[in-house]
N, C-alpha and C positions, 0 to 999 in steps of 0.2 A: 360780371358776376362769376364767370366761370374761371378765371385766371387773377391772381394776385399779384399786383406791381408793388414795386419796395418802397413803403410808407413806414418811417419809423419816428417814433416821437423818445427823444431820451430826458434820464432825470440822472439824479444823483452827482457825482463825481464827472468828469470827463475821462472817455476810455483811455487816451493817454497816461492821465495818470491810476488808474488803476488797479487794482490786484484782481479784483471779481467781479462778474460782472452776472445781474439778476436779469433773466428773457421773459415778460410779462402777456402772456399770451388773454385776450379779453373773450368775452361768451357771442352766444349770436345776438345779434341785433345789437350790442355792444359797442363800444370803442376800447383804442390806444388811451386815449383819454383816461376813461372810467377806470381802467383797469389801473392804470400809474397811479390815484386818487388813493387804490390799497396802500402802497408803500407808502403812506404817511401815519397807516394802521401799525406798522410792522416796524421792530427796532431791526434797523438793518447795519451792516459790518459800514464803517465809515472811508474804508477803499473802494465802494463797490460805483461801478457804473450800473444802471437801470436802463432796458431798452424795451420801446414796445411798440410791436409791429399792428399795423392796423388793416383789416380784412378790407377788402374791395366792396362795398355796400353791406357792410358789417357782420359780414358773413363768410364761415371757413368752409364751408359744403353746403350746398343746400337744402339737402334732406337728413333724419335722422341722426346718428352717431352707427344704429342699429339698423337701417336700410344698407342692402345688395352695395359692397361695396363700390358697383359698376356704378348706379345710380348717385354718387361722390363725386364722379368726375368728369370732367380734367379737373375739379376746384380742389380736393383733395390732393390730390398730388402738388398741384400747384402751389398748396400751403406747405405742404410740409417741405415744397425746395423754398420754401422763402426763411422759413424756419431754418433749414440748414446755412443757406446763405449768410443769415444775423451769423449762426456759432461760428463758421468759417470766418467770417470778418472778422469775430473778437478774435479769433487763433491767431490771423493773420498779425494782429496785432499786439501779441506778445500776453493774452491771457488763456491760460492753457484751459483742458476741456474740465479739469476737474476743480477749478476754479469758475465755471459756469454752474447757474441756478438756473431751477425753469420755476414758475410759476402761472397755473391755467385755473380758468375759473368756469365749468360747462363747457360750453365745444371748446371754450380754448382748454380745459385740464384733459378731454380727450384729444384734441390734436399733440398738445404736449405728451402723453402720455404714448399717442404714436409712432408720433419721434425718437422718443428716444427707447424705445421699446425697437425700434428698427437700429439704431446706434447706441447697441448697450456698450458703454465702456465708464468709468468713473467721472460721475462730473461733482460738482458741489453738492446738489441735491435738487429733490425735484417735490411742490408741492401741488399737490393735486384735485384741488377745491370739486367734487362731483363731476365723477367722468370715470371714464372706464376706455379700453382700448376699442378701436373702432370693425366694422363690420357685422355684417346682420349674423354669421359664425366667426369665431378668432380662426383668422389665418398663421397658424405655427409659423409657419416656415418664410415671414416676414420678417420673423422675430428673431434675432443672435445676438451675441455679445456675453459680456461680461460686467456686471455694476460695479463690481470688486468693492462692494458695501454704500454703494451710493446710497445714503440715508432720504428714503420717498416718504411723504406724507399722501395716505389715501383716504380723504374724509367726505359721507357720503348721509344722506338722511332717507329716514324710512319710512315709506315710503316717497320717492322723490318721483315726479312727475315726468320728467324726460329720462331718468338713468336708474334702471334698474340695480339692486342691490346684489343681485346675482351677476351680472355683467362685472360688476365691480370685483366682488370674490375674486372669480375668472382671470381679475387683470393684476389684484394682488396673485396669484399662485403663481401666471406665469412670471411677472418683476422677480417674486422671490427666486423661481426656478432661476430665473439670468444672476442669480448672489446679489441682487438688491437687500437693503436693509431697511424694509418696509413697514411702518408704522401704520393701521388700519381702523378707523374709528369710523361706529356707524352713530349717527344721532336718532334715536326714534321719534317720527313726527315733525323734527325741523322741515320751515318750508326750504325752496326753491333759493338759497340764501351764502353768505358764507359767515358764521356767528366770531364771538371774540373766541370762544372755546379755539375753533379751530386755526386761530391767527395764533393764539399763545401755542396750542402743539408745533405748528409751523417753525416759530421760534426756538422750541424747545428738542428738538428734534432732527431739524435741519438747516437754520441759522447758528445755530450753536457755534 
């Protein structure tokens, strides 16, 4: 529970031959599975590799997104080196970082959002299905880089059950402070979900 071993399940393309490659991060109680099942939603670039890590009993932290960041860990951290590990392995492999996509859906669009909120530099883009940056207060000084316009999708409903719409804000202002190029839709009323609305901004915005 408390530590994540490397489980990844891929689609798409083989990284070998690829140009880009999409990091498919799934919610709690979720799978790799469930979450690859989107990209059949989604018109994706025809170079692209697809990889998606799977949480150790389907789960990135145990509590909250917005509990004492102390009460996260080790699994917290634990996720987000395994998260780094995937991008390092695509580098390694001749797909640079700004040819990398994130895509998280509930804890996973907050672990993603973590990430790369701690490694701001230009990647493909990053979309962010309900989720906000993690800790019961945003820790600044987690936070550096540069997006140099990495185009983010942040799409979130109103009232949403686990993530508050003000945490969200919060996670929009800081992305933009780091020069992200941040797209921001709230849906009022949508449940706990991700709709087609937000698969076409996805597209539209940051597949492009």
């Amino acid at each position: 529970m408390y530590t994540h071993s490397k489980q990844i399940i891929t689609a798409g393309v083989p990284v070998s031959q690829a140009k880009k490659a999409l990091i498919m991060i799934h919610g709690r109680g979720a799978s790799a599975n469930s979450i690859l099942s989107l990209a059949d939603h989604l018109t994706l670039p025809t170079n692209m590799t697809i990889i998606a890590p799977q949480a150790n009993n389907n789960t990135w932290y145990p509590y909250g997104f917005m509990a004492p960041a102390a009460n996260n860990e080790p699994a917290l951290s634990s996720a987000l080196s395994l998260i780094n590990e995937v991008v390092e392995d695509l580098v390694k492999q001749g797909i640079g970082r700004n040819n990398i996509y994130f895509l998280g859906f509930s804890q996973g669009a907050c672990l993603t959002l973590e990430y790369v909120a701690r490694h701001g530099q230009q990647y493909g883009g990053v979309m962010a299905f309900t989720g906000g940056l993690i800790g019961q207060e945003l820790k600044l000084s987690n936070y550096s880089g540069d997006f140099a316009q990495t185009p983010i999708l942040m799409a979130t409903g109103d009232p949403d059950p686990h993530v508050p719409v003000s945490r969200v804000e919060e996670t929009v202002a800081q992305l933009t402070k780091m020069n992200a190029n941040v797209l921001f839709k709230v849906y009022k009323g949508r449940p706990h979900t991700i709709t087609q609305d937000e698969l076409d901004l996805a597209e539209q915005h940051v597949l492009k």
